[in-house]
N, C-alpha and C positions, 0 to 999 in steps of 0.2 A: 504494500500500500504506500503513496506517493507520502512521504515527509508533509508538514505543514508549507516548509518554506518553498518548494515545488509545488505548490498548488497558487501559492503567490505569486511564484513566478508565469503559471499559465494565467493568471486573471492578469497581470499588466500585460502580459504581451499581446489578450482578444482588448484588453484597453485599448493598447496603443494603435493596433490594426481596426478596431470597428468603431469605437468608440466616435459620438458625436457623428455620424454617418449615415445617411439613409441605406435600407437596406435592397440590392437589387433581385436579390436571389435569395429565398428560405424554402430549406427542405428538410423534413423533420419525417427520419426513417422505423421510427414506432407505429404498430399501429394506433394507438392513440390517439397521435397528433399527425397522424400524415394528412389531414385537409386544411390545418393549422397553414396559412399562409400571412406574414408578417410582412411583404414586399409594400414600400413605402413609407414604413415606420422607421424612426432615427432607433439607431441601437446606442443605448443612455452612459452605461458602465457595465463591467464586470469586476465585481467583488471578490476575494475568499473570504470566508469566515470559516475556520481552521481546515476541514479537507475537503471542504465544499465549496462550488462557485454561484455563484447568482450573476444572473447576464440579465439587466433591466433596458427594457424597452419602453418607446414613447406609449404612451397609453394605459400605465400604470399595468404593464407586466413583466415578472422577472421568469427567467430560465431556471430552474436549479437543477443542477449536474455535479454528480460524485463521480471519481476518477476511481474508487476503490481500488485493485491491483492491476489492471490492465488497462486503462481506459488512460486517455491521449486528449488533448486537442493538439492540431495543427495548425499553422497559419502558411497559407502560400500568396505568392506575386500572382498576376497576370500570366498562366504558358506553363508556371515552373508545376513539373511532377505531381503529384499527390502521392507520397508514400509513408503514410502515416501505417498502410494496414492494404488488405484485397475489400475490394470496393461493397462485400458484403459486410465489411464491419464497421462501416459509414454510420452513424447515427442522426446526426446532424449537420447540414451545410448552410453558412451563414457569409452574404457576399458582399459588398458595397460595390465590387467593380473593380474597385486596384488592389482589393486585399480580400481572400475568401479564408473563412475559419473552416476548419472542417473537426468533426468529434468524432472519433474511434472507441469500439466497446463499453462505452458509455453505460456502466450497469443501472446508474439511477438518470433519470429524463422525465421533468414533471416542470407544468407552468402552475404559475401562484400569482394571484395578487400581490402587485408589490409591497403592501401596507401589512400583507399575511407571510411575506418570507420566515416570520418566528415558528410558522407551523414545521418548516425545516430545518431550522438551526438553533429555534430555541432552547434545545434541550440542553447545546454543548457548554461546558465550563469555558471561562476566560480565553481570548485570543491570545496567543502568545505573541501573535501580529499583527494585531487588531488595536482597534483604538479600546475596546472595553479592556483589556488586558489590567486586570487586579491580582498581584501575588499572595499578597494577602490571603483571597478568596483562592484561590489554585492550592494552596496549602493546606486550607483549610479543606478543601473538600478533598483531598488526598487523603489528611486525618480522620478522615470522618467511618473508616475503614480500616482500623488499627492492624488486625489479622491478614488484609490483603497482601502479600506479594507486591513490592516498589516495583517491576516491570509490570505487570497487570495493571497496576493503578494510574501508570506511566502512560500507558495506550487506551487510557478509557477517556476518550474525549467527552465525558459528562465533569470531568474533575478542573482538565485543561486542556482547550485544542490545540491541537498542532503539530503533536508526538507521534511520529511511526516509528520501526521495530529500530531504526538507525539511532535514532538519536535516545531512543529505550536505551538501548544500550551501550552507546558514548556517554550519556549521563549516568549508568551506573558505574560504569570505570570510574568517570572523575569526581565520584562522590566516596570510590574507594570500597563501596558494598557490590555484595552479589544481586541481580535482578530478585533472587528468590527471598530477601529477605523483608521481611514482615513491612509495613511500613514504619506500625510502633516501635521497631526497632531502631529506627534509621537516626543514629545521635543528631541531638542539636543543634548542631551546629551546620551540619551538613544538610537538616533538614532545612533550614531557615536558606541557608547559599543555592538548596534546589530551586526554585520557581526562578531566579533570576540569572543562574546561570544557565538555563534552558532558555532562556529570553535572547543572550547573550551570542546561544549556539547558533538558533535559528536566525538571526540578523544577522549576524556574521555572514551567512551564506544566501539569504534570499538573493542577492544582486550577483552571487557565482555560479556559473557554469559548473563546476568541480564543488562538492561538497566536500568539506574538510572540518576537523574539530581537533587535530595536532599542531597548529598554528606554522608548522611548515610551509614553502611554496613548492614541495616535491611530494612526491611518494613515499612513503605511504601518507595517505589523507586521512585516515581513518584509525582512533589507539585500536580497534578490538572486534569492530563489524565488520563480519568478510572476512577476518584473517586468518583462519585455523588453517594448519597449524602453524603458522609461521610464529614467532615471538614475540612477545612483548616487548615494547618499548624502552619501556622502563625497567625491568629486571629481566628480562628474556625467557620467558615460563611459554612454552606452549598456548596459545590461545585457544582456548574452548569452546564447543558450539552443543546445545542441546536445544530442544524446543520444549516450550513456555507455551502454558494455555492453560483452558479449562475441558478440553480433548474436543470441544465443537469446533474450537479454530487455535489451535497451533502455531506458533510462530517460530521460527530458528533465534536463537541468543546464543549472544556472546559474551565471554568474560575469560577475566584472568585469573586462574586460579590463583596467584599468589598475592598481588596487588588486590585483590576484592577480597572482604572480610563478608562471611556469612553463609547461610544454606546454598549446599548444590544440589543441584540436581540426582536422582542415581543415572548410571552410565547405560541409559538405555537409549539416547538418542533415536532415530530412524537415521539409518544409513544414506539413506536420500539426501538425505540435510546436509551429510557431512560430504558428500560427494559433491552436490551443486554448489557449495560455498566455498570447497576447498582450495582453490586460487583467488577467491572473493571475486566481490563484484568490477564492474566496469568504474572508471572513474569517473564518467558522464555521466551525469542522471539520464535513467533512460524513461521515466516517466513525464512525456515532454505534448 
């Protein structure tokens, strides 16, 4: 699932390409909305509000679209290519004329009243990119689940949006604990340094291409996601990978067994994980 600050980077870039623009061409490949014809209407903004986008049109209507694990938009020129995806996995085509959006596997596609966008995103805890951003409140509703698992609580965007499985687990390296442990556990000190240093992560990196949280300008970009088994950084321990969940939805984590204090996992990972991760990922986001 795309990072928070990748989700910001697709709402500036349908900004920057539609925004303020009548639109020439809409084509909306659900059945739902395929008679839904918008041609005429200026296309106002696209927002995120944490891994969701809202695209508000004249007439008091917004778009909202979730990217969940697979899902794209693209923007192309006049001529150039379309290779976001094979053209059955088009959900959306949005045009002005010198700039066409196009959206790829789109798993969520729903129109709302602009005034009713909270029936979509009301539920989520603070933006981490957002103007509502309160740490205070992010904290608080992390505590509010003493028992939970600090990665689980990490990716529950009811507490704070923003967090995918990446920065789950770059913030539990540089907090020094394991994803597995409790939240009540997680000292004072570290707990209070959380919400802002997760603040810190994702700005850092909205405006880059290459996501990094080692504050290097090379390789590796990454203390702990994606690395098994190469080393750690800081003490050279094998990086670890097991998956984290409640068994509905599963995630791959990482950590360092020597550098993180707290519950592991036992050693049952799926071999799956450890094979797709085992060179880690690309250094380009590829959820674009």
């Amino acid at each position: 699932m795309p990072e928070g600050d990748t989700v910001w980077q697709a709402a500036r870039r349908l900004r920057e390409a539609l925004a303020g623009k009548v639109l020439t061409v809409t084509d909306f490949r659900v059945p739902k909305y395929a008679t839904v014809d918008l041609r005429g209407r200026t296309l106002l903004d696209t927002v995120a509000r944490g891994k969701h986008l809202l695209t508000r049109f004249e007439g008091g209507l917004t778009l909202h679209s979730h990217l969940r694990m697979e899902g794209a938009w693209k923007v192309y020129a006049p001529g150039e290519p379309w290779r976001g995806g094979a053209a059955h996995q088009i959900r959306v085509v949005l045009s002005t004329g010198d700039r066409t959006a196009v959206g790829y596997r789109l798993p969520v596609l729903e129109f709302l009243p602009t005034p009713e966008e909270e029936r979509a995103v009301g539920h989520l805890g603070p933006d981490l990119l957002g103007a509502d951003w309160d740490p205070e409140l992010a904290l608080a509703n992390l505590r509010a689940d003493p028992a939970r698992q600090l990665g689980e609580a990490l990716l529950d965007q009811r507490n704070l949006a923003g967090i995918g499985n990446v920065y789950k687990s770059e913030l539990c390296y540089l907090l020094g604990v394991t994803p597995w442990l409790p939240v009540g556990l997680l000292p004072e000190d570290r707990a209070t340094r959380l919400p802002g240093l997760a603040k810190r992560l994702l700005e850092a990196n909205r405006d880059n291409p290459i996501r990094r949280t080692t504050g290097l300008n090379r390789p590796p970009d990454l203390f702990v996601y994606g690395r098994t088994p190469r080393p750690c950084l800081r003490c050279g321990t094998s990086i670890r990978v097991a998956d984290q969940g409640d068994g509905s939805q599963e995630r791959p984590t990482y950590w360092c067994p020597h550098c993180q204090k707290g519950p592991t996992p036992p050693p049952t990972a799926p071999q799956h994980w450890r094979e797709r991760h085992l060179y880690g990922p690309s250094r380009r986001r590829t959820a674009r």
